[in-house]
N, CA, C and O atoms as a GROMACS GRO file, in nm:
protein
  376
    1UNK      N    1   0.082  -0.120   0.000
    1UNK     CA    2   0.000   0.000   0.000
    1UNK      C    3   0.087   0.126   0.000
    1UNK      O    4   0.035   0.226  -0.049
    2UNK      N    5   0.205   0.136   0.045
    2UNK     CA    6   0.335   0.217   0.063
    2UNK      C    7   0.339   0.263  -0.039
    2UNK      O    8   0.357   0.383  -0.058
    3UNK      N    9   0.321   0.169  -0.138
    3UNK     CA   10   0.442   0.197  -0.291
    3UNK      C   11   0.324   0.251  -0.410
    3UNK      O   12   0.337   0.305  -0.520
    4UNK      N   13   0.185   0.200  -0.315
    4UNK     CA   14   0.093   0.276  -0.404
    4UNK      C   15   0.098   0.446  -0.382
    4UNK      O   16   0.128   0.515  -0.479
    5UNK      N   17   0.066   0.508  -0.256
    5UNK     CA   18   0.042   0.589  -0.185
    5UNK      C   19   0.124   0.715  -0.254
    5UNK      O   20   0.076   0.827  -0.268
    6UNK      N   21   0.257   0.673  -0.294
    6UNK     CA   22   0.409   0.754  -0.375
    6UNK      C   23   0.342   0.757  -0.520
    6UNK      O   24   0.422   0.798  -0.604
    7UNK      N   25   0.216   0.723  -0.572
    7UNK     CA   26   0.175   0.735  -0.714
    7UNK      C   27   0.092   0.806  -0.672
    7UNK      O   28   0.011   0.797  -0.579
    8UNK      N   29   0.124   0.907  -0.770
    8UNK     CA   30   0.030   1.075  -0.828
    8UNK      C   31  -0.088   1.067  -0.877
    8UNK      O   32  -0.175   1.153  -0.864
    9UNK      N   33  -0.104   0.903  -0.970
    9UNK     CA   34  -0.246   0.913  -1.024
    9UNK      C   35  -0.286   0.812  -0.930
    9UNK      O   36  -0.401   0.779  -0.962
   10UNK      N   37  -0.251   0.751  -0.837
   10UNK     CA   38  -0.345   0.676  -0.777
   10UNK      C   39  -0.369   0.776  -0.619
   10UNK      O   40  -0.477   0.763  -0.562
   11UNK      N   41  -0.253   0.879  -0.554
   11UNK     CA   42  -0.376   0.979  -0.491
   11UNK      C   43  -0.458   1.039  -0.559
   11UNK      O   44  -0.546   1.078  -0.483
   12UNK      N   45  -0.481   1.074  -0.672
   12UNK     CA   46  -0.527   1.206  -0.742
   12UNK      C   47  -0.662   1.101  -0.751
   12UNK      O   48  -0.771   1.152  -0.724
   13UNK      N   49  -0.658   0.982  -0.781
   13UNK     CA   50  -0.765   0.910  -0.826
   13UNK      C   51  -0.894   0.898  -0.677
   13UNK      O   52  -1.014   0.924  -0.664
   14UNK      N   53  -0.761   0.832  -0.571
   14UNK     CA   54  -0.882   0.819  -0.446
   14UNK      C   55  -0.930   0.947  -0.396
   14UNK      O   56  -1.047   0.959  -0.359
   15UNK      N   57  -0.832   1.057  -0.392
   15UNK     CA   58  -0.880   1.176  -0.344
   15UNK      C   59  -1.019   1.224  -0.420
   15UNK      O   60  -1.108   1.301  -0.385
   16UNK      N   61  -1.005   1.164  -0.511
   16UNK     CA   62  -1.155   1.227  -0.638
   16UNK      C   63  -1.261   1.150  -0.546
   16UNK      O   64  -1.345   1.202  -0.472
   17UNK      N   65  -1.237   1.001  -0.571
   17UNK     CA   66  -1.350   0.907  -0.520
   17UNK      C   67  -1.388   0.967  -0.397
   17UNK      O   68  -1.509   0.973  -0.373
   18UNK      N   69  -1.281   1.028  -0.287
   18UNK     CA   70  -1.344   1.010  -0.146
   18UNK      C   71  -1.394   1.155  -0.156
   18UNK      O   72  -1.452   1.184  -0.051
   19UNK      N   73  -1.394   1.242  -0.231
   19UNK     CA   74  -1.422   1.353  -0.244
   19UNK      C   75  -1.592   1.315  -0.256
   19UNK      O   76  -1.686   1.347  -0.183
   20UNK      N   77  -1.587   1.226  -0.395
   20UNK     CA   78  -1.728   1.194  -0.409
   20UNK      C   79  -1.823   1.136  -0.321
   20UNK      O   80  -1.941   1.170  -0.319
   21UNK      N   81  -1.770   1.042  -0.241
   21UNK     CA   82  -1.812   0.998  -0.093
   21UNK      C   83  -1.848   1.093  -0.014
   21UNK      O   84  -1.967   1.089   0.016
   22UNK      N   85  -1.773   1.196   0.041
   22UNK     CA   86  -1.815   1.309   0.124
   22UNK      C   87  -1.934   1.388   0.052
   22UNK      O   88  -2.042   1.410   0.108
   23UNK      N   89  -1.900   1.433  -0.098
   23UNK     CA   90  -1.993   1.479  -0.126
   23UNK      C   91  -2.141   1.432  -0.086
   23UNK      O   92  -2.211   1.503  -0.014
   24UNK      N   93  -2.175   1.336  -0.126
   24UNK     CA   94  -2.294   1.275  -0.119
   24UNK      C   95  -2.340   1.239  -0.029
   24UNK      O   96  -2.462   1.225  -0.022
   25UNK      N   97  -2.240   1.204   0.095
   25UNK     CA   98  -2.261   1.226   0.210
   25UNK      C   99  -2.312   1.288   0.319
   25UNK      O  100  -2.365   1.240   0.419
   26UNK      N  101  -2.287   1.409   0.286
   26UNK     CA  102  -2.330   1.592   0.299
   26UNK      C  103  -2.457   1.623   0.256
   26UNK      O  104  -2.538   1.669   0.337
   27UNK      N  105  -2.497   1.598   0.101
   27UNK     CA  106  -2.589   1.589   0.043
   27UNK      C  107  -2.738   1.462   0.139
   27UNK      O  108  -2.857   1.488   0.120
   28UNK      N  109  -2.710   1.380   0.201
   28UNK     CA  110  -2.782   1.322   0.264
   28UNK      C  111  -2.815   1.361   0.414
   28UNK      O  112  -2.929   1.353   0.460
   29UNK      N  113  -2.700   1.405   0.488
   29UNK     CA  114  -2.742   1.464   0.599
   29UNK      C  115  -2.788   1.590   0.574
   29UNK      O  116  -2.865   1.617   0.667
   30UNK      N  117  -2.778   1.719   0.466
   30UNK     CA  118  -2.838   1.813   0.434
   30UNK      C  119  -2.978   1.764   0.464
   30UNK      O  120  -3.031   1.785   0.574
   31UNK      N  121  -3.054   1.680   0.337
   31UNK     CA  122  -3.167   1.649   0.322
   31UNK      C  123  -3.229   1.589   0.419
   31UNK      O  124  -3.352   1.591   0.421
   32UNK      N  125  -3.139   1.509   0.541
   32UNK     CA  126  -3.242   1.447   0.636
   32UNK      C  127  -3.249   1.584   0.739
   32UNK      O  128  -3.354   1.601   0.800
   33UNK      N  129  -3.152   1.670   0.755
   33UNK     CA  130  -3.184   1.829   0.852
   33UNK      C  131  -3.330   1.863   0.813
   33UNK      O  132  -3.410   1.909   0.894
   34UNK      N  133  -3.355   1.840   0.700
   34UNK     CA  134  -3.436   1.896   0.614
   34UNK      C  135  -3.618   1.860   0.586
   34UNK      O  136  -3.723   1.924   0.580
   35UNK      N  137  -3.575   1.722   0.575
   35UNK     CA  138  -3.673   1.644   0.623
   35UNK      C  139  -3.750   1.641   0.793
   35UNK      O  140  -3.868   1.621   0.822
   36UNK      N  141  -3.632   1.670   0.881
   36UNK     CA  142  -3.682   1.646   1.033
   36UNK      C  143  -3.802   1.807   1.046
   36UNK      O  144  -3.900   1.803   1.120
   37UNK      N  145  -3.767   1.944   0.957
   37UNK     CA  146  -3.858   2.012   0.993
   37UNK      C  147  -3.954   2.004   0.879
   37UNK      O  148  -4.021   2.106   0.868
   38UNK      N  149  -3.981   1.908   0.788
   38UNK     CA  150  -4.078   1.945   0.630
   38UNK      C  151  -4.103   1.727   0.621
   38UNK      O  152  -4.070   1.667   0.519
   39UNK      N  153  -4.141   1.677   0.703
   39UNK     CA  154  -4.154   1.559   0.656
   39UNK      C  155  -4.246   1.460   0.580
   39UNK      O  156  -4.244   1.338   0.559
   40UNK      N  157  -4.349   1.585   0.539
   40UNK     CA  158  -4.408   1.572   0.404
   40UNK      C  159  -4.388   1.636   0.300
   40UNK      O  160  -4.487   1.673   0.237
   41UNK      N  161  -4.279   1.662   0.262
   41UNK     CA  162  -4.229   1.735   0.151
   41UNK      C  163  -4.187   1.599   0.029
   41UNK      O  164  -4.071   1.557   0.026
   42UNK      N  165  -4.270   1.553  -0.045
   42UNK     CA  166  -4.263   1.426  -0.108
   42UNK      C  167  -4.106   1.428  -0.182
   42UNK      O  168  -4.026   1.334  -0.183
   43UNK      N  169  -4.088   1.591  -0.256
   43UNK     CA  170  -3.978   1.626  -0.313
   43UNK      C  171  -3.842   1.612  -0.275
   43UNK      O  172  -3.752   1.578  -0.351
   44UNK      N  173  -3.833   1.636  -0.163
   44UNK     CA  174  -3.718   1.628  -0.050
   44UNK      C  175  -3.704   1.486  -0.011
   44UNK      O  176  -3.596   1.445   0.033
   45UNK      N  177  -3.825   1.397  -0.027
   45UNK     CA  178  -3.763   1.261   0.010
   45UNK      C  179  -3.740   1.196  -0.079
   45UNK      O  180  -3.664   1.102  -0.056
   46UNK      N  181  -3.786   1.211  -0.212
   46UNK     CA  182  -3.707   1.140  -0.317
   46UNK      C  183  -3.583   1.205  -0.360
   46UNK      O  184  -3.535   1.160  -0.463
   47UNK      N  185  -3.509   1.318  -0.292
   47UNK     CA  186  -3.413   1.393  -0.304
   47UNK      C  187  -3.325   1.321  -0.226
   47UNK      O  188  -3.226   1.258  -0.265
   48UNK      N  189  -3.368   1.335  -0.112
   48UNK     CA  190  -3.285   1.222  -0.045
   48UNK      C  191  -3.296   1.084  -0.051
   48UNK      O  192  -3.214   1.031   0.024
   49UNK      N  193  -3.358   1.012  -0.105
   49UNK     CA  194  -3.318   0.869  -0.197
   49UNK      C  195  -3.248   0.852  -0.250
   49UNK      O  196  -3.157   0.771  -0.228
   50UNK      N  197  -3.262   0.932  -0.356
   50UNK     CA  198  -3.097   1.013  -0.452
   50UNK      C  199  -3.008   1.000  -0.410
   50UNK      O  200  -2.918   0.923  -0.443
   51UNK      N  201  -3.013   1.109  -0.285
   51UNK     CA  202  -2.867   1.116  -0.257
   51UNK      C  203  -2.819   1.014  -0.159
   51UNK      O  204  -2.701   1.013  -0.122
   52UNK      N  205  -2.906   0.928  -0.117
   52UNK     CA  206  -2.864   0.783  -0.067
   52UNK      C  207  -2.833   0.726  -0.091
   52UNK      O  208  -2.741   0.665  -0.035
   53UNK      N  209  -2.896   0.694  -0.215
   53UNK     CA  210  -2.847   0.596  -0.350
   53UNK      C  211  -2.681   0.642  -0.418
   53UNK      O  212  -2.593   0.562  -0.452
   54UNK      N  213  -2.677   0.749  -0.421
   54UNK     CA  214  -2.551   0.831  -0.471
   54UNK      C  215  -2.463   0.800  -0.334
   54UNK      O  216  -2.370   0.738  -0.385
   55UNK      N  217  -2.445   0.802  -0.244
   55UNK     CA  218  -2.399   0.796  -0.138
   55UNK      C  219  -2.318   0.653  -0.140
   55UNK      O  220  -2.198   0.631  -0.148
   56UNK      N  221  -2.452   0.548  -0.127
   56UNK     CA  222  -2.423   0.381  -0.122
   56UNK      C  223  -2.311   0.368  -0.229
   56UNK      O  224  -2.203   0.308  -0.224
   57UNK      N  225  -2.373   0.450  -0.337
   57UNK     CA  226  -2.274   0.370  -0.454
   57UNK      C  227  -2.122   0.405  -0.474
   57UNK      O  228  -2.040   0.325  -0.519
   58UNK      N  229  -2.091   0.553  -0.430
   58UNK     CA  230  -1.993   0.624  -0.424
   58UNK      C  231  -1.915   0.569  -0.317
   58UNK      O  232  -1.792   0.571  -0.326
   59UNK      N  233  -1.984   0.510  -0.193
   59UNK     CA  234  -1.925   0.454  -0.083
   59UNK      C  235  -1.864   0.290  -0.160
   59UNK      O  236  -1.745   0.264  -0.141
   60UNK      N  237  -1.927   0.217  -0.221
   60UNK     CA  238  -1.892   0.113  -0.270
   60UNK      C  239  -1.824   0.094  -0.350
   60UNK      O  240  -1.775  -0.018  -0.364
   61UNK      N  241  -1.799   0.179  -0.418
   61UNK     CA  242  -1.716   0.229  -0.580
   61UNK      C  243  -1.555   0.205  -0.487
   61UNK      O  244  -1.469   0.118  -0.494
   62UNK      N  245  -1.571   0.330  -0.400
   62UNK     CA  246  -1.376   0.350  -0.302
   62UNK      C  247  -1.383   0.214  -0.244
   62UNK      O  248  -1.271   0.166  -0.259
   63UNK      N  249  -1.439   0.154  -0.203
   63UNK     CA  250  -1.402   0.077  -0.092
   63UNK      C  251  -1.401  -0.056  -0.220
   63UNK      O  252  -1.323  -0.143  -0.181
   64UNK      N  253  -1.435  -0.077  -0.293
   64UNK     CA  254  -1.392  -0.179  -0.414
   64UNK      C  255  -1.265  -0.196  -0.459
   64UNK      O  256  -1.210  -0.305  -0.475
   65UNK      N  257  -1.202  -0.048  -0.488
   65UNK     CA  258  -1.096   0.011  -0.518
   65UNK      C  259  -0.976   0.053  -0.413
   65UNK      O  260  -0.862   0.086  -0.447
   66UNK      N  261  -1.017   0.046  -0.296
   66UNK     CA  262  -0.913   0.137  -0.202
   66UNK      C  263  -0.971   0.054  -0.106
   66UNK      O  264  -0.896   0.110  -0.026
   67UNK      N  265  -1.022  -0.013  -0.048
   67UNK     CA  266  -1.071  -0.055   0.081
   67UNK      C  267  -1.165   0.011   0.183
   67UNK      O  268  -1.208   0.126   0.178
   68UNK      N  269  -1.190  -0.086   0.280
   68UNK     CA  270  -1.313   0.007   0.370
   68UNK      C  271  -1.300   0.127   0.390
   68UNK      O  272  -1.194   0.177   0.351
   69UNK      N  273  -1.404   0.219   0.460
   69UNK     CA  274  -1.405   0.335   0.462
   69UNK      C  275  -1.455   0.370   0.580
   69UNK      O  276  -1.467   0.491   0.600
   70UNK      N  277  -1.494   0.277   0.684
   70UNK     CA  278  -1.484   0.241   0.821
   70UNK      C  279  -1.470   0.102   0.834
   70UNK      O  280  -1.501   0.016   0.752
   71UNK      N  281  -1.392   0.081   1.014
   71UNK     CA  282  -1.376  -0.030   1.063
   71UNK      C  283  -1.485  -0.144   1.009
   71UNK      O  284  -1.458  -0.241   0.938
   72UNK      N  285  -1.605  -0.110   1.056
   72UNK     CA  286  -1.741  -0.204   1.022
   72UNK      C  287  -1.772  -0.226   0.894
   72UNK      O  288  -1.857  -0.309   0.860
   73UNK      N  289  -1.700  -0.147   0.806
   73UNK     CA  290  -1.693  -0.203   0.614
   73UNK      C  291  -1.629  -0.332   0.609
   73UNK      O  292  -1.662  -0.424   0.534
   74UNK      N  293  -1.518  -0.335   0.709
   74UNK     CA  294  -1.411  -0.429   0.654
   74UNK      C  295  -1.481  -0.562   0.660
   74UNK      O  296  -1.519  -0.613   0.765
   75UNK      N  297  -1.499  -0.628   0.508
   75UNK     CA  298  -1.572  -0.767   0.534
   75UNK      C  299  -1.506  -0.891   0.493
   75UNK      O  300  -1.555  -1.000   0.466
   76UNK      N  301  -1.361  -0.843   0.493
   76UNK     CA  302  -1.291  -0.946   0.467
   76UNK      C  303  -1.293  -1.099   0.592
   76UNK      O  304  -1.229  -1.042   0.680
   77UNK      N  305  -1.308  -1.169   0.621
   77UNK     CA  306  -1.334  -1.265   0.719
   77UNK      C  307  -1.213  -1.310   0.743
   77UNK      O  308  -1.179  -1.329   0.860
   78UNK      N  309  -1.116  -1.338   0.629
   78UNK     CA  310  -0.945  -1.354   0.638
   78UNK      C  311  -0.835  -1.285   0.708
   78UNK      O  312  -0.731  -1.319   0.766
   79UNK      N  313  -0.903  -1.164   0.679
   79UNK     CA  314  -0.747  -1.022   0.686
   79UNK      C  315  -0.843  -0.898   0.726
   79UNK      O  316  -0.947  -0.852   0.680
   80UNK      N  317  -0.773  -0.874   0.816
   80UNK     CA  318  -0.788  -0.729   0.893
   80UNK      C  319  -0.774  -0.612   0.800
   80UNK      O  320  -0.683  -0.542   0.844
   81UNK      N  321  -0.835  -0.552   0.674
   81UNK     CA  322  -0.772  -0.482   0.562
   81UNK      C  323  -0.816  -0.313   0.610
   81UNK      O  324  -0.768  -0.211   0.561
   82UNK      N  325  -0.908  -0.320   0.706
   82UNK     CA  326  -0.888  -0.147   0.774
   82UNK      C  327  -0.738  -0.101   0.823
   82UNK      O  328  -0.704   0.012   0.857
   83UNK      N  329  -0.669  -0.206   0.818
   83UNK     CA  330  -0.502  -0.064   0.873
   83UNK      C  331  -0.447  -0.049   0.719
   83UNK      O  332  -0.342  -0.002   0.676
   84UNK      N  333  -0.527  -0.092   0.674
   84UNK     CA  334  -0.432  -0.100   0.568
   84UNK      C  335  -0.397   0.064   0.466
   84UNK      O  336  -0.329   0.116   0.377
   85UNK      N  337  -0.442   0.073   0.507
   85UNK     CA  338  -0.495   0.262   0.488
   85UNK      C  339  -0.453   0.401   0.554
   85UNK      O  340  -0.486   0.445   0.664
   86UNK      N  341  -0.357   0.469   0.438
   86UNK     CA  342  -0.255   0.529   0.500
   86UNK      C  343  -0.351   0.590   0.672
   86UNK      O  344  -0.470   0.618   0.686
   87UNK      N  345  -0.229   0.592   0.786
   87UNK     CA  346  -0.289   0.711   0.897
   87UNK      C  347  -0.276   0.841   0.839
   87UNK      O  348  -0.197   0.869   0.748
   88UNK      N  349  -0.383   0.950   0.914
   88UNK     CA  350  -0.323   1.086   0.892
   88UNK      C  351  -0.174   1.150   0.874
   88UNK      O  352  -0.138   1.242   0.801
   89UNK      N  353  -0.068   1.035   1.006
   89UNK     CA  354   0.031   1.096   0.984
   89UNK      C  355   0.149   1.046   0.889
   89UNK      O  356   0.269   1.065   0.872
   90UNK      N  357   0.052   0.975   0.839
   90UNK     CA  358   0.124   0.862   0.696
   90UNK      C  359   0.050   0.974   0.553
   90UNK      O  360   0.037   0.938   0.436
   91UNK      N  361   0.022   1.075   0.594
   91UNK     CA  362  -0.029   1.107   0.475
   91UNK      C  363  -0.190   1.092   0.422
   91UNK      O  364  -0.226   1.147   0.318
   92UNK      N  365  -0.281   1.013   0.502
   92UNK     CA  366  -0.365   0.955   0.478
   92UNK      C  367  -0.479   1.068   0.450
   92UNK      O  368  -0.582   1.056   0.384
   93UNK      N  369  -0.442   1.149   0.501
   93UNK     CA  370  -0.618   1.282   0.472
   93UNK      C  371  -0.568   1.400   0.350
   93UNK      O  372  -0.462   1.448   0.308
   94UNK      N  373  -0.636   1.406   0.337
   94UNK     CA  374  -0.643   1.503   0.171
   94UNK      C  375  -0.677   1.678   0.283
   94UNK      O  376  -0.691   1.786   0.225
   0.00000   0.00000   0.00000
């Protein structure tokens, strides 16, 4: 994972993905703030389906590619593959 981490297009690549993760992420807790005061707003909840759906998939896309994205992702049953992922002070946060 070391020798990946020193390649330009493979940060440039996860930083995009996890970018997209947060995004959509944001985008879902926006909409549920949103929902808790308007929870018949039919618009707003298929908005946030969306962005759930956008969320799940963006979450599944990195973690296909790069590994979990929390402890409780990791579903490997073999190998412990959450350390596998630079720490902050390895470089690990954008």
């Amino acid at each position: 994972m070391m020798n990946q981490m020193m390649n330009p297009d493979f940060n440039a690549s996860r930083e995009a993905m996890l970018r997209e993760v947060d995004q959509a992420g944001f985008e879902v807790v926006d909409a549920n703030l949103y929902l808790d005061t308007h929870p018949c707003d039919a618009a707003a909840i298929d908005y946030y389906n969306q962005m759930a759906d956008a969320y799940r998939n963006a979450a599944a896309a990195f973690e296909a590619q790069f590994g979990p994205l929390t402890a409780s992702a990791n579903r490997d049953a073999a190998y412990w593959s959450w350390i596998n992922d630079p720490w902050p002070w390895e470089g690990g946060c954008y």
